[in-house]
PLY file of the C-alpha trace (Angstrom):
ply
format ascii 1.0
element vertex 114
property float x
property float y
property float z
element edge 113
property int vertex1
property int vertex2
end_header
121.09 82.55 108.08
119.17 84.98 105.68
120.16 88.22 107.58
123.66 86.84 107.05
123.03 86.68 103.13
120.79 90.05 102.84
122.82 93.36 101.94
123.02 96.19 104.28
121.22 98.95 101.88
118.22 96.75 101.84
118.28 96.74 105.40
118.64 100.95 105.00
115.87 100.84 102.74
113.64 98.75 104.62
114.15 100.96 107.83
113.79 104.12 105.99
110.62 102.93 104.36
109.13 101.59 107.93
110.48 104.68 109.56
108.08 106.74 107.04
105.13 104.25 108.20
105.65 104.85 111.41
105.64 108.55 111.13
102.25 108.28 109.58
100.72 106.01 111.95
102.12 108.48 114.75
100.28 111.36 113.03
96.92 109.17 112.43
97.04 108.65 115.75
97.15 112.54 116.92
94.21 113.08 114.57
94.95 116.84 113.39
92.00 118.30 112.35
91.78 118.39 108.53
94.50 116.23 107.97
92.19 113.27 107.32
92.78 111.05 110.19
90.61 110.04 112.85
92.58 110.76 115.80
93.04 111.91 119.70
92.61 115.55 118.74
89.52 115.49 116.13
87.94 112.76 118.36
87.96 114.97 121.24
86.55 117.94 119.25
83.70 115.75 118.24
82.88 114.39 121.52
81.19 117.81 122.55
79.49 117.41 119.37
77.81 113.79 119.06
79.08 111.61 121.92
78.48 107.63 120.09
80.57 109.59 116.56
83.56 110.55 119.32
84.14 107.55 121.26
84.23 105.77 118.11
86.90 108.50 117.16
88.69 107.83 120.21
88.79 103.88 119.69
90.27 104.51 116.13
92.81 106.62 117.34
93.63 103.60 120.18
93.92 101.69 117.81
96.34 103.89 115.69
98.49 104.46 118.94
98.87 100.56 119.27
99.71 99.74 115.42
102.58 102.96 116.07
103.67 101.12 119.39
104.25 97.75 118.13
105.45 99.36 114.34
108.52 100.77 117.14
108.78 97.82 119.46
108.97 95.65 116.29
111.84 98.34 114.28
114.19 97.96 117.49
113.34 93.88 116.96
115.22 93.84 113.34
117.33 96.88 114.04
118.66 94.45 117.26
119.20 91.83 115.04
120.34 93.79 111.99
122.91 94.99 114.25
123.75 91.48 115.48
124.56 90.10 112.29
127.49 92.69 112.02
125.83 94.87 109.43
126.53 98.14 109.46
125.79 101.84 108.00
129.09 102.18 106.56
128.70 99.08 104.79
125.28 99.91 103.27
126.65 103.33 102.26
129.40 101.39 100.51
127.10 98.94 99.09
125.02 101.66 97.72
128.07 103.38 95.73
129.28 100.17 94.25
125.65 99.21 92.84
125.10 102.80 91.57
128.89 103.36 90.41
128.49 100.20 87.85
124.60 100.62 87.10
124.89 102.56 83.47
121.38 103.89 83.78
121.88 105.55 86.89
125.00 106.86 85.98
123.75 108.45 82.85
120.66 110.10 85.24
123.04 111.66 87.08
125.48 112.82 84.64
122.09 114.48 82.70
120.74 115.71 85.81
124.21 118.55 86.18
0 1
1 2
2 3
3 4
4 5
5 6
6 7
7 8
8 9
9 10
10 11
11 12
12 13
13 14
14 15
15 16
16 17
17 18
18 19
19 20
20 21
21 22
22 23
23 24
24 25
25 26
26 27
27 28
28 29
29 30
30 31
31 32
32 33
33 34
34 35
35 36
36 37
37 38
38 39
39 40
40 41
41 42
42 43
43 44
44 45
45 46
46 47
47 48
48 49
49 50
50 51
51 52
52 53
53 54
54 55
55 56
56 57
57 58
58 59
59 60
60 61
61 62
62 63
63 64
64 65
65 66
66 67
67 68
68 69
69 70
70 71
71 72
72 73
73 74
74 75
75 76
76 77
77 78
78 79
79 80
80 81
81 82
82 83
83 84
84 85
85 86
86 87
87 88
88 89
89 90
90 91
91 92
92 93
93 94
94 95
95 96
96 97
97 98
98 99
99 100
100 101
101 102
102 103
103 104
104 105
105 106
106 107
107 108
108 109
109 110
110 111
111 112
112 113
């Protein structure tokens, strides 16, 4: 009953906004050196370095992999049942002109912005 009462752009909002979580979780999870995760790549660096500091690298990044894994499994979920509902993209687009076409504010942003 509440997907049925929820608007599509907060359903487009809420997937953009967990997309962008996922992305980072995907990234902690590789580990890039310097980027300031603990991942796959800067655990295995460290391994050749001090063993104990790079297998506790490596379960961190396991553990990153997992939270990005389920973050996906559980997007299709909701996008599944987003879809179900008979939501759509065209209808959050829509929904997104009318709220911004009669919102003053935002109108006045943009007219300022040009």
């Amino acid at each position: 009953m509440c997907f049925r009462l929820d608007s599509s752009m907060r359903y487009m909002l809420f997937f953009f906004m967990y997309g962008f979580q996922i992305m980072i979780s995907g990234i902690a999870a590789l580990g890039i050196n310097g980027g300031g995760f603990v991942g796959i790549i800067s655990s295995t660096s460290t391994l050749e370095d001090n063993k104990a500091l790079g297998v506790m690298g490596i379960l961190c990044a396991l553990l990153w992999l997992a939270d990005t894994l389920i973050a996906v499994y559980l997007i299709m979920q909701i996008h599944k049942t987003y879809r179900s509902t008979g939501q759509s993209m065209e209808k959050a687009s829509g929904e997104f002109a009318a709220s911004a076409g009669s919102n003053r504010n935002f109108g006045q942003a943009v007219l300022r912005s040009l």
